[in-house]
Backbone bond lengths (Angstrom), bond angles and torsions (degrees), N, CA, C in turn:
res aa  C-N    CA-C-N  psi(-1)  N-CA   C-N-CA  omega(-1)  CA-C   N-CA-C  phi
1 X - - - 1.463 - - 1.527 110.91 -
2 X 1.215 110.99 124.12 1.458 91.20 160.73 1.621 127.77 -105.70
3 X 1.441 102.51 163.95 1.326 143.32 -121.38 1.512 97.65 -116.80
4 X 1.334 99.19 -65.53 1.642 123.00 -138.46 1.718 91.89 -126.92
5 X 1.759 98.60 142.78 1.402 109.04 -172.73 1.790 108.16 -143.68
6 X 1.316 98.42 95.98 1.379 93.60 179.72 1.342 118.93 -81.51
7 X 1.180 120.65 157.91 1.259 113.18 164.20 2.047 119.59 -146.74
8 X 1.485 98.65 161.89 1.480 85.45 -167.28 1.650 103.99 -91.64
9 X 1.078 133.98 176.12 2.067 128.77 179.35 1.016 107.42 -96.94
10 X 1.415 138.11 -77.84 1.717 130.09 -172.71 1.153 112.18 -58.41
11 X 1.397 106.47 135.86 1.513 109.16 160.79 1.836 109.49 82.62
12 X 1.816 101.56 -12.86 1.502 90.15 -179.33 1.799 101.97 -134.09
13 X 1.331 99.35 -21.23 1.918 101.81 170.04 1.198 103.53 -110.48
14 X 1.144 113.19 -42.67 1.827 124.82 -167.36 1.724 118.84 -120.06
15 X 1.434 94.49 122.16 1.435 89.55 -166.28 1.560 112.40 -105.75
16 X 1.585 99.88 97.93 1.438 127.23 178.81 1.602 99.63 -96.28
17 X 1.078 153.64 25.68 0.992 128.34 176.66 1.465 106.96 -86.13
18 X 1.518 133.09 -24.86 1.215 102.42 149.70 1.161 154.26 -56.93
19 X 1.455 108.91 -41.61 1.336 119.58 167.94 1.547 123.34 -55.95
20 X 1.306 108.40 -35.44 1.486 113.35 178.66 1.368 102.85 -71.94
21 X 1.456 142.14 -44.37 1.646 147.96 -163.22 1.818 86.61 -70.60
22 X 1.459 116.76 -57.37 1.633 94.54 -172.26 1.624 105.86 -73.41
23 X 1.214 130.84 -35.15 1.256 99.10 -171.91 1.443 123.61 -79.61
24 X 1.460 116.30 -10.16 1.603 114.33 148.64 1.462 121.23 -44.53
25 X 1.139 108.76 -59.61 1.125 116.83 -177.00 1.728 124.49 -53.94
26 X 1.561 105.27 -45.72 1.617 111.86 155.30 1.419 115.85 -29.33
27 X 1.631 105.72 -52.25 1.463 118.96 -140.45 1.841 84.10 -92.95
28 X 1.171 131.86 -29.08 1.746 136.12 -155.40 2.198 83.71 -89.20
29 X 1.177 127.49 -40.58 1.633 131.43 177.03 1.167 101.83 -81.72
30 X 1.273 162.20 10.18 1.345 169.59 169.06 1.025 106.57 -99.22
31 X 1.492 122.11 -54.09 1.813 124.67 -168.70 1.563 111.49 -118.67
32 X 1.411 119.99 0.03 1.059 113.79 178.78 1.440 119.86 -140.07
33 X 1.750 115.50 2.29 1.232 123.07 -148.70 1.191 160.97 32.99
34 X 1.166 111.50 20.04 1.959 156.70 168.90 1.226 134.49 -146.07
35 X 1.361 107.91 128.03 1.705 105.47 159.78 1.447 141.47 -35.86
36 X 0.599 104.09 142.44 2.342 99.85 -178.28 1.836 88.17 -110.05
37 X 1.430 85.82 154.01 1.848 104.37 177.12 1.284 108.03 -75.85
38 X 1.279 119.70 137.45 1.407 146.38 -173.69 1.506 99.94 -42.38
39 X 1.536 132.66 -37.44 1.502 111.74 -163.15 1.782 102.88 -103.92
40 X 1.738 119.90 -10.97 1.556 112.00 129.06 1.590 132.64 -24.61
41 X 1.637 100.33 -45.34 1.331 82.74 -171.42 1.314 132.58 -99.07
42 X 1.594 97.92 -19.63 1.531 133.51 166.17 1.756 115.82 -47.12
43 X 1.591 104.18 -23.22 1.562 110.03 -156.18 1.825 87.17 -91.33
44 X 1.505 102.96 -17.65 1.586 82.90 -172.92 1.955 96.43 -105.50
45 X 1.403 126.97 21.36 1.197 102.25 165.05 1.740 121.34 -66.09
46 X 1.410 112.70 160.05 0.974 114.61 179.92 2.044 133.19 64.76
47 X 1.843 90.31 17.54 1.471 117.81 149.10 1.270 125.41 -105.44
48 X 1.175 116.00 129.94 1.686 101.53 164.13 0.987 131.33 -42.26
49 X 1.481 100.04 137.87 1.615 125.11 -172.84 1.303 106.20 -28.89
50 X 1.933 110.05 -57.88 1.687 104.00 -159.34 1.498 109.37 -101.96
51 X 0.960 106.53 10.06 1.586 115.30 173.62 1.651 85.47 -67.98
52 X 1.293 111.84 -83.49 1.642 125.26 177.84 1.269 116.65 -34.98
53 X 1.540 135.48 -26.17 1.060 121.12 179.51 1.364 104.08 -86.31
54 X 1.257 127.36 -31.70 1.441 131.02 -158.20 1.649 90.21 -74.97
55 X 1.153 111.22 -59.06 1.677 103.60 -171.11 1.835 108.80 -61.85
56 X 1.332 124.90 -49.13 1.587 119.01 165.89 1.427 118.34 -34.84
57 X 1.247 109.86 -42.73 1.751 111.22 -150.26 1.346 92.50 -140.48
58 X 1.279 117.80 75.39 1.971 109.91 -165.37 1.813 78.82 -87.58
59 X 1.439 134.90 0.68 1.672 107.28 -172.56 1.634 103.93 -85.81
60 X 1.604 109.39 -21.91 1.542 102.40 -161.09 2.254 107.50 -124.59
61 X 1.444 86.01 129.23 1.868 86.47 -172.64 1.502 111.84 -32.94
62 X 1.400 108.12 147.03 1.245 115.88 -155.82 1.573 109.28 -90.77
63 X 1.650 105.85 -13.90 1.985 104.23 155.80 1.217 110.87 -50.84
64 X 1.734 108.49 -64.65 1.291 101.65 -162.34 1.546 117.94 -59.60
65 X 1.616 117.04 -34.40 1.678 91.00 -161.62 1.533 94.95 -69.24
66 X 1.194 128.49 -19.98 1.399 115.60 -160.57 1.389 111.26 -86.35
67 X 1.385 130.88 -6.24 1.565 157.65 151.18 1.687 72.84 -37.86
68 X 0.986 110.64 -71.89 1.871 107.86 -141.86 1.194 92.18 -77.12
69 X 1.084 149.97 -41.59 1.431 147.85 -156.54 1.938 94.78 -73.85
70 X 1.756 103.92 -43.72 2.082 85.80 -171.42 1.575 102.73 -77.98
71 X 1.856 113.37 -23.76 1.355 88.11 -169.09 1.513 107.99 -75.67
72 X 1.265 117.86 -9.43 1.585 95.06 179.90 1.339 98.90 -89.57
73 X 1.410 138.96 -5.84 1.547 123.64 164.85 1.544 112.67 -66.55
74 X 1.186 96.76 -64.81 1.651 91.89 170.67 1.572 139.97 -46.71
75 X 1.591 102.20 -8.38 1.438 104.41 -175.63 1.662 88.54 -106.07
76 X 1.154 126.63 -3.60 1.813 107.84 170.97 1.824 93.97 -117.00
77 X 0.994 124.51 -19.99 1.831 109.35 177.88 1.165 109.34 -15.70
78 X 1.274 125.61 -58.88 1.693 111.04 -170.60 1.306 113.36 -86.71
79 X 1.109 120.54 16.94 1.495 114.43 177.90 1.758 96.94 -109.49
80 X 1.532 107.47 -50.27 1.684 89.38 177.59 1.160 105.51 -118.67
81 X 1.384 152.78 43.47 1.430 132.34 141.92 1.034 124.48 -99.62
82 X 1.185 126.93 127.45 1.663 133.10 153.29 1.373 150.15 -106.64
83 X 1.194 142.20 -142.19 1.292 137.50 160.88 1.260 101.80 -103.56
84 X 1.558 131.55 147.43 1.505 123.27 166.74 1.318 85.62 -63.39
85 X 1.312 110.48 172.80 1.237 138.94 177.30 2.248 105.38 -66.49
86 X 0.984 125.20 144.50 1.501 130.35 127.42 2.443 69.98 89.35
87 X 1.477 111.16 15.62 1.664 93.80 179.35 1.658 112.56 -66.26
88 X 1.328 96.74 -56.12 1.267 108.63 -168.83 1.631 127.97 -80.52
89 X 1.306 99.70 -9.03 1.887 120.88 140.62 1.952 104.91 -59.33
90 X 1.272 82.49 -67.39 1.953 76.63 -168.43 1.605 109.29 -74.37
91 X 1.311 133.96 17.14 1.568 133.01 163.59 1.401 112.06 -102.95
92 X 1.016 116.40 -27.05 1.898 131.80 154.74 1.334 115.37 -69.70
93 X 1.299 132.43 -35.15 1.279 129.99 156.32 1.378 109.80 -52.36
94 X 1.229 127.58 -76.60 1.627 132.76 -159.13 1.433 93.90 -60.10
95 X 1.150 138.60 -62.92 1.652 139.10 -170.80 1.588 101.07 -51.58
96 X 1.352 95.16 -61.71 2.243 81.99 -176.52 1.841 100.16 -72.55
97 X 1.010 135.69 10.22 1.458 108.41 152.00 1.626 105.97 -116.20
98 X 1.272 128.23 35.98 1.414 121.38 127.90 1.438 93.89 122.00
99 X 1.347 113.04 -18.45 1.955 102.99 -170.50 1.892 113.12 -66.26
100 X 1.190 95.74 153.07 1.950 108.14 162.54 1.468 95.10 -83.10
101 X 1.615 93.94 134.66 1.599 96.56 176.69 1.499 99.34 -135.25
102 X 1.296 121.85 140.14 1.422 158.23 -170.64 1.528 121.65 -86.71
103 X 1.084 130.78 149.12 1.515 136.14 131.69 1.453 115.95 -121.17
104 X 1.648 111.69 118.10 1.694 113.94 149.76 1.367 102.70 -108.23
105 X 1.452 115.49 126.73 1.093 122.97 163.54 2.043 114.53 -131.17
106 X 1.018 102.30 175.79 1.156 117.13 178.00 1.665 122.14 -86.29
107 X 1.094 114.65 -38.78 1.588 132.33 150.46 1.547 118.98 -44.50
108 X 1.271 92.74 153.68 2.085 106.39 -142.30 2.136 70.10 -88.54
109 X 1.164 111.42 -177.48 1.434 112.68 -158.75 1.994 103.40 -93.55
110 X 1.490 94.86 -24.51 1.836 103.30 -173.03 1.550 89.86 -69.94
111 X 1.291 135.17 -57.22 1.298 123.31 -149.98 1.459 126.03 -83.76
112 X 2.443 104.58 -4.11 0.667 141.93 154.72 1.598 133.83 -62.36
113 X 1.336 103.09 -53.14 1.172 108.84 156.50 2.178 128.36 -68.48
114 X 1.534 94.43 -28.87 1.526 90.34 176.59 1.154 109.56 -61.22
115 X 1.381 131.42 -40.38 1.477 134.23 -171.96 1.519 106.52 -52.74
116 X 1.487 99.67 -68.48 1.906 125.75 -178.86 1.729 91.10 -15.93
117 X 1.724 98.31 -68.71 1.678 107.68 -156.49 1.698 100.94 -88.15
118 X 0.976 127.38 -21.56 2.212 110.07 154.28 1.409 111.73 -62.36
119 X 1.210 137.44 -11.88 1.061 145.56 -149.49 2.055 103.39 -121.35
120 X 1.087 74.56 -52.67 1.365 87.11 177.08 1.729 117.33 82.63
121 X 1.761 122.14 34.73 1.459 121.50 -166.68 1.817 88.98 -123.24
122 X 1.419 126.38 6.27 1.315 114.19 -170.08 1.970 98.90 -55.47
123 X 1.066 129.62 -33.28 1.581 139.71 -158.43 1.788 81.37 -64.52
124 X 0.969 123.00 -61.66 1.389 111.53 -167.94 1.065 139.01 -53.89
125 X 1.776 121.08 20.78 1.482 106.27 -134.65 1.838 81.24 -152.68
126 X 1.363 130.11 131.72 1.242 132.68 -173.97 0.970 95.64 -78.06
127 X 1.470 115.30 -66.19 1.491 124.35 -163.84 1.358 115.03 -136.94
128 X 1.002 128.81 158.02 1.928 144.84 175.19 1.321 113.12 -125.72
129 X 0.910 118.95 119.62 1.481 139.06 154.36 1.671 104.53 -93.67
130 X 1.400 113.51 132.12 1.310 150.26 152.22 1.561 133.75 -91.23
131 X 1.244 107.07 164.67 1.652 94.13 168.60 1.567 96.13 -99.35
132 X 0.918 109.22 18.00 1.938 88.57 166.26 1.671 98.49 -91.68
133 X 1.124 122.30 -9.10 1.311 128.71 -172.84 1.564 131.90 -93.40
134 X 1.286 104.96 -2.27 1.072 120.25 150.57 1.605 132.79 -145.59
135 X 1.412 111.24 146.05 1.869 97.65 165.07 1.338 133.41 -57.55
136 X 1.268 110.31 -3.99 1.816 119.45 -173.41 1.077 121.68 -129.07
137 X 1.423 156.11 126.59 1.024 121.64 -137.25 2.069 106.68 -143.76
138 X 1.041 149.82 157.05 1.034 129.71 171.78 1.874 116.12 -20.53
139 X 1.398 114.48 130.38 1.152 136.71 41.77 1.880 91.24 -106.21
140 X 1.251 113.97 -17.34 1.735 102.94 176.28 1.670 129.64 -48.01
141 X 1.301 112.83 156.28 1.587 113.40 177.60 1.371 104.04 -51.82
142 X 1.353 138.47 -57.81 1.214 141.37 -139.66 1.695 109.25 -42.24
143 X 1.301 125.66 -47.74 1.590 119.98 -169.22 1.425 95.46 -85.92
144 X 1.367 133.63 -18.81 1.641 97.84 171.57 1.503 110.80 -100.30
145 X 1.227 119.87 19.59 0.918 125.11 -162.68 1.801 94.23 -88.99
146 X 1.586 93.57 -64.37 1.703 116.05 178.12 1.354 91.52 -54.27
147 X 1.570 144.23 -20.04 1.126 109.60 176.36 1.318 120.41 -101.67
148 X 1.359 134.27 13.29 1.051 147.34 177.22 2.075 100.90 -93.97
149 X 1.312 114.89 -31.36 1.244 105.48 -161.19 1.932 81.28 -90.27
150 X 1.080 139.37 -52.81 1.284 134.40 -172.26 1.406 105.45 -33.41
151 X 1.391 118.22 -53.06 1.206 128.71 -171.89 1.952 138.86 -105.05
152 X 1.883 79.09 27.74 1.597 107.24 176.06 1.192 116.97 51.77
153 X 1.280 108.23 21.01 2.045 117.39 176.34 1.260 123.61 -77.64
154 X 1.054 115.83 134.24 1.926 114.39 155.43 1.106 120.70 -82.34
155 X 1.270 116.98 136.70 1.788 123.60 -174.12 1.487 86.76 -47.09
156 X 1.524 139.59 -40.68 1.543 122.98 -146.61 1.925 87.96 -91.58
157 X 0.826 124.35 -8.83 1.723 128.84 170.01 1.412 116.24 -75.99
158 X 1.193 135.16 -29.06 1.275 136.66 -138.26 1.515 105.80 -130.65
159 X 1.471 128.27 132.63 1.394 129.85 160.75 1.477 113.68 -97.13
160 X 1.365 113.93 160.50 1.694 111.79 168.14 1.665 100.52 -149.70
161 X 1.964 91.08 135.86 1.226 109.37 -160.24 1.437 116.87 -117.68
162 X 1.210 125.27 111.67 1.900 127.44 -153.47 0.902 116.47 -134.97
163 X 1.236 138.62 165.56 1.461 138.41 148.41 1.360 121.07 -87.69
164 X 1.537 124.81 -32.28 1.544 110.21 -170.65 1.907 118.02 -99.71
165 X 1.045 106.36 -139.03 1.679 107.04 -174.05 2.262 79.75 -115.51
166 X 1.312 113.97 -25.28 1.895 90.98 174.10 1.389 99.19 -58.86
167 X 1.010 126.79 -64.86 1.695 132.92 -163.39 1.405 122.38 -64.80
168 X 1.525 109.50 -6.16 1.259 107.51 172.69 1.543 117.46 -103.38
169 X 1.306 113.46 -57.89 1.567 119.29 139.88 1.184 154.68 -1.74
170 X 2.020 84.88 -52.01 1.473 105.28 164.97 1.375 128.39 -70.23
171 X 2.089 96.01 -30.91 1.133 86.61 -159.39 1.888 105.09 -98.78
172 X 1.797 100.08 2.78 1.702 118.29 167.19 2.074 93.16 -57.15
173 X 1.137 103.13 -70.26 1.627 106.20 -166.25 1.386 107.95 -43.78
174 X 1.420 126.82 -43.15 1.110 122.45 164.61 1.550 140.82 -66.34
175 X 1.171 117.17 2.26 1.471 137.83 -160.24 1.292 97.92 41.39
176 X 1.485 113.88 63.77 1.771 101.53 157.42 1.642 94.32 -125.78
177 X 1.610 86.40 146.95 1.995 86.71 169.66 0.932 129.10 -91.54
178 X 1.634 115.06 163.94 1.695 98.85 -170.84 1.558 128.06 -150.70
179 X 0.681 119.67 -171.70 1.816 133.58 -159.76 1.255 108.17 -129.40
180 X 1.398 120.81 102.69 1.412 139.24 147.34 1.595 124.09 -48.98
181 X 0.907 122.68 116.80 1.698 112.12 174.91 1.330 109.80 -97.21
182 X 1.455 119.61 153.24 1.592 112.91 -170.07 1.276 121.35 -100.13
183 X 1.609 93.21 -8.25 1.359 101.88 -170.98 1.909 113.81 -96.53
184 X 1.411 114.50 27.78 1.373 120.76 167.15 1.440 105.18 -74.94
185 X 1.623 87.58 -170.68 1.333 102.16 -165.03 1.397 114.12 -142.20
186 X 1.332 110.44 23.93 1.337 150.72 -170.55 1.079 109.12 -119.46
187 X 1.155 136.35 25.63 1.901 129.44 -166.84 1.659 92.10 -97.77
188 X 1.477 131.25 -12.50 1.182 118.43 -171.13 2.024 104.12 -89.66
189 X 1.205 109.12 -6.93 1.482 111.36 -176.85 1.345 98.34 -82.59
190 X 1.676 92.82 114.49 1.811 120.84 -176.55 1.703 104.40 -64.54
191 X 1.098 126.75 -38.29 1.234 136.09 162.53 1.672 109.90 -20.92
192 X 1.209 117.37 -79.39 1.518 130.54 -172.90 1.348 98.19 -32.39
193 X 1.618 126.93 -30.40 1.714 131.65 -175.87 1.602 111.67 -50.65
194 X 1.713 97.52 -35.74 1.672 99.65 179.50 1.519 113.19 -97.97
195 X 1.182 128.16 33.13 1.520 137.68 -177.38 1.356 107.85 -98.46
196 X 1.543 132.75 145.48 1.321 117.53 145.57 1.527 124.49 -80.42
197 X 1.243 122.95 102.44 1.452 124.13 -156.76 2.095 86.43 -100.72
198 X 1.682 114.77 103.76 1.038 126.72 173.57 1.815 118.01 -53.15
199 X 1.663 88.94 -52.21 1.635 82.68 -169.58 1.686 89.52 -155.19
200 X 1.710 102.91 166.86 1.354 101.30 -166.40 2.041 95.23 -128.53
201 X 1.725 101.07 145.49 1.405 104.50 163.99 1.464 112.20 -137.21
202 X 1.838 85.37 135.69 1.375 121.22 -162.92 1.305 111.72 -74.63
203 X 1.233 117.66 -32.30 1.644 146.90 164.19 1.507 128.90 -161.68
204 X 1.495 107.32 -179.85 1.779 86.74 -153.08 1.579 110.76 -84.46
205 X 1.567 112.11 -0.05 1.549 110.04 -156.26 1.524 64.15 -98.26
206 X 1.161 172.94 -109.08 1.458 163.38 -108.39 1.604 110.87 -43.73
207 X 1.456 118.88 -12.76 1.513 130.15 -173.30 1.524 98.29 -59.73
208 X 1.540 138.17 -46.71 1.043 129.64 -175.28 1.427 105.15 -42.41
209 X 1.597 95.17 -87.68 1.496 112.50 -175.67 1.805 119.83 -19.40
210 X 1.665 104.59 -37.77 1.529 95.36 176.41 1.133 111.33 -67.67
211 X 1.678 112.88 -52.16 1.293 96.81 -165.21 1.801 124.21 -69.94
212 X 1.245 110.73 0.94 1.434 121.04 174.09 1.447 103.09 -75.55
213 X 1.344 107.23 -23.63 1.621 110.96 179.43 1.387 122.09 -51.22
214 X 2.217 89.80 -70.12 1.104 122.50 177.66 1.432 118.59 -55.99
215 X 1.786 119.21 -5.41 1.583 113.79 174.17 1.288 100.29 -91.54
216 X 1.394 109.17 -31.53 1.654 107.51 -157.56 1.910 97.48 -74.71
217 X 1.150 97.00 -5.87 1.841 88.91 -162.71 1.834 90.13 -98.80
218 X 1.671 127.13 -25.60 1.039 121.47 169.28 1.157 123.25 -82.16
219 X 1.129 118.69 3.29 2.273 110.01 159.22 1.165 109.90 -104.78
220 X 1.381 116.86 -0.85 1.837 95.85 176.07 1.842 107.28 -70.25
C-alpha cells in the first residue's frame, strides 16, 4: 500500500518557472551577452544549480555565476512566484487522509525553506530532502532514496510526483513510482520518452484519486 508521497518543489508545488527562465536569462546576458531559447533552459530544470552552471559558463567559478543567478531570483520572487493554483488544497487533502508527505528537490535547503514559509505549506511536509543533503543528486537514487529512509518508507510504499525527466528517473532508479504533472513546462524534454511515467496529474486536487489508484493497483 502506499503510504508515502513524495514530491519534487519547482515546477510541481511552486511555480517558479518564471522566475527561474528570467533569472537564467540575467545570468546567460552577464556571461555570454544573449539570451538562450526557452526549451535550453527548461531541459536543465530540475538539475543542480552548479552542475548547470559549471557546464553553461565552464570560464567563470560556478559560486559565483550562481551568486548572480539567486540574487536576481530573489530580487523578483515576489513579483513572479506563486503557488500553482488548488496546491495547498491538494497538500491538506493527502495529510488529512493519513499519508507522510515529502520534499526531494534539487534546491540547496535555505531557498527551500524561504518558499515553504512565503508560502506558508512548510507545516505539511514530514521531511525535505535537499541537495545539500546528498553527494548525488537527481537523476540518481540517492535523494529519494534519503527521502524514503527519513520517513520510514519502502520504495514499494511510496509515490514521487515531478515535472521533469530528474524526478522521474530518479524516482525509476529508485524503484519508486511516479506522477507526472501536466501542468510543466518541460513536456518538450525528449528524455521523459525513456522514463517509466506510472500515472499522470491533470491538476493537483486529482492527487487523491491517483493515489486511490495506485493502492487499488497494489493489492491485486
Amino acid at each position: 500500500m502506499i503510504n508515502t508521497v513524495l514530491f519534487d518543489f519547482d515546477g510541481t508545488l511552486i511555480n517558479t518557472n518564471d522566475v527561474i527562465v528570467a533569472a537564467w536569462q540575467h545570468t546567460y546576458r552577464k556571461y555570454l551577452g544573449h539570451e538562450m531559447p526557452l526549451e535550453h533552459i527548461t531541459r536543465c530544470f530540475g538539475e543542480p544549480l552548479l552542475l548547470t552552471m559549471a557546464r553553461e559558463f565552464p570560464a567563470v567559478p560556478p559560486e559565483e555565476s550562481a551568486e548572480v543567478y539567486r540574487t536576481h531570483q530573489r530580487e523578483m520572487a515576489d513579483e513572479l512566484v506563486r503557488l500553482f493554483p488548488q496546491t495547498e488544497e491538494m497538500l491538506r487533502s493527502v495529510r488529512d487522509a493519513g499519508y507522510k508527505i515529502g520534499v526531494v528537490t534539487s534546491r540547496t535547503a535555505d531557498s527551500t525553506k524561504f518558499y515553504m514559509d512565503k508560502f506558508g505549506i512548510a507545516g505539511y511536509f514530514d521531511a525535505i530532502v535537499s541537495c545539500d543533503d546528498t553527494d548525488k543528486h537527481k537523476p540518481d537514487p540517492e535523494p529519494v532514496l534519503l527521502g524514503l529512509a527519513k520517513l520510514n518508507a519502502s520504495r514499494e510504499e511510496a509515490i514521487m510526483v515531478g515535472d521533469s525527466f530528474f524526478d522521474i528517473r530518479c524516482a525509476n532508479n529508485a524503484g519508486v513510482s511516479t506522477v507526472l504533472v501536466d501542468w510543466r513546462i518541460t513536456g518538450s524534454d525528449d528524455k521523459l520518452a525513456d522514463c517509466r511515467v506510472d500515472y499522470r496529474l491533470a491538476e493537483p486536487l486529482d492527487m487523491i484519486r491517483v493515489l486511490e489508484k495506485a493502492n487499488r493497483k497494489s493489492e491485486r
